[in-house]
Structures are given as structure tokens and as C-alpha cells.
N, C-alpha and C positions, 0 to 999 in steps of 0.2 A: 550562778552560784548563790545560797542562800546566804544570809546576814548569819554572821558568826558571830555570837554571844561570849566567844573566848573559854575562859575555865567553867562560865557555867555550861556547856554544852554537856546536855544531856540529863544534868539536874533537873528536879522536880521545884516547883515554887519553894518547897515546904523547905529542903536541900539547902537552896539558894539564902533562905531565910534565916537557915540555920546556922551556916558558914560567913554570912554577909550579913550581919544582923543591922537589921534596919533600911538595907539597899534598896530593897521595892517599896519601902513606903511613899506611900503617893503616887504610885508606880496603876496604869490601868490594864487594861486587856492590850492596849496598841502600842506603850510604850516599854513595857522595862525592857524588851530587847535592846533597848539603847542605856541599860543603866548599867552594865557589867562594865568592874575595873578594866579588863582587857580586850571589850569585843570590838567590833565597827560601830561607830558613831551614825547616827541616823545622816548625817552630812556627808559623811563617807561612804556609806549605802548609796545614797543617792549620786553620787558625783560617780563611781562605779555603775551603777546603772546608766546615766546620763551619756559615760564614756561609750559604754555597751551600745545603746541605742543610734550613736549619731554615724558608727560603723557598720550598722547594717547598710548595707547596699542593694540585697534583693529580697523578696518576698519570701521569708523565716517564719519556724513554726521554734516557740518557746515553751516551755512546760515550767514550771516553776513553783512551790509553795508558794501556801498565799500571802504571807506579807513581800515576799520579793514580787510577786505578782502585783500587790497595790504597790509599790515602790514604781514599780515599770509604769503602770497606769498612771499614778499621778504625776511621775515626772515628765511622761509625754504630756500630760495634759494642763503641765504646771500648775498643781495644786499645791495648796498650805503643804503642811506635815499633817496639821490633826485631820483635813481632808482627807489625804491619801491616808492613811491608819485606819481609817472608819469607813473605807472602800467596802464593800461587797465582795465576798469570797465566794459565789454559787457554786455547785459541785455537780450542776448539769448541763454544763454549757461551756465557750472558751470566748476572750475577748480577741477583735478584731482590731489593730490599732492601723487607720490608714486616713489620710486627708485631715489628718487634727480631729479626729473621731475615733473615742474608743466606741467599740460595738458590742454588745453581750449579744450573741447567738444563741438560743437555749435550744433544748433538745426539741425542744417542740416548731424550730425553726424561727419563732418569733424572735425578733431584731430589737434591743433596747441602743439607742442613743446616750452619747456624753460628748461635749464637744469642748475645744479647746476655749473657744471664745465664750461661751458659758461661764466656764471655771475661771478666767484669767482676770 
């Protein structure tokens, strides 16, 4: 499930700005999804994904937007917040997460590395 932003789902910045006057201020590309009066909190995303992950049991194929997607990554990989926000989104490729290694696979076959003990 994606991060629900609450009443602003679906809004435009411009929307949001206009109805919430001053809400995104200070606000960058990775964060105002966590600034809406009513959505999920970036700790609550997380702790949802966390729950998500420790319940897999066997070898899962997940599809996901990308902030839920770097949500999933960093939290395997236990990074900051502003780590996982400023994750890599590619649109040619899918990550692999196994052994405390996320993997980017790109179409070209080539294998990019991230590993838990790195980041921690």
C-alpha cells in the first residue's frame, strides 16, 4: 500500500498550498508526504512497512511506487529518513532484497550493490 497523504490525496502542490496555506514550507521533494494534517506519518510508514517485511516467509515479488519502494529499501537496510527519501527511484530495472543486500538489477543485467552493514 502507498503512503496516504490523507485529504491531500490527489491535490496538486499548488491545491495543497492553497487550502493549507504555509504547510509545505520548508517542505523538499522527499518530505511534504509526511506534512499533511491527516496522512501517515513517516514513522508510521515505516513501522507498516517494518511489520510488512518481517512477515514475508518466502521468496515475494512487490511492485510498489517509489517512495513506498525507498521506504521498503531503507528500512531493510536500516537507513536514516533523509537516506531512504533521497534513494534512487530507476525505471529500468527492480531491486533485489536478500542476505542484507539490496540489489538493483537493471535491464542491461548489470547488478548494483547496497548492503546493510555499509548503511548501519
Amino acid at each position: 500500500m502507498e503512503v496516504t497523504v490523507g485529504s491531500w490525496d490527489g491535490m496538486t502542490h499548488y491545491e495543497i498550498d492553497v487550502e493549507y496555506p504555509g504547510a509545505l514550507n520548508g517542505a523538499d521533494a522527499f518530505d511534504w508526504y509526511f506534512r499533511s494534517p491527516d496522512g501517515e506519518t513517516f514513522d508510521d510508514a515505516c513501522s507498516r512497512v517494518g511489520t510488512w517485511l518481517s512477515e514475508i516467509s518466502a521468496p515475494t515479488i512487490a511492485v510498489s511506487h517509489g517512495l513506498t519502494g525507498r521506504l521498503i529499501r531503507g528500512v531493510y537496510l536500516g537507513l536514516s529518513r533523509r537516506e531512504m527519501l533521497e534513494l534512487p527511484v530507476p525505471q529500468n530495472g527492480f531491486y533485489r532484497l536478500s542476505g542484507g543486500e539490496a540489489a538493483f538489477i537493471g535491464r542491461s543485467g548489470a547488478i548494483t550493490r547496497h548492503s546493510k552493514s555499509v548503511r548501519s
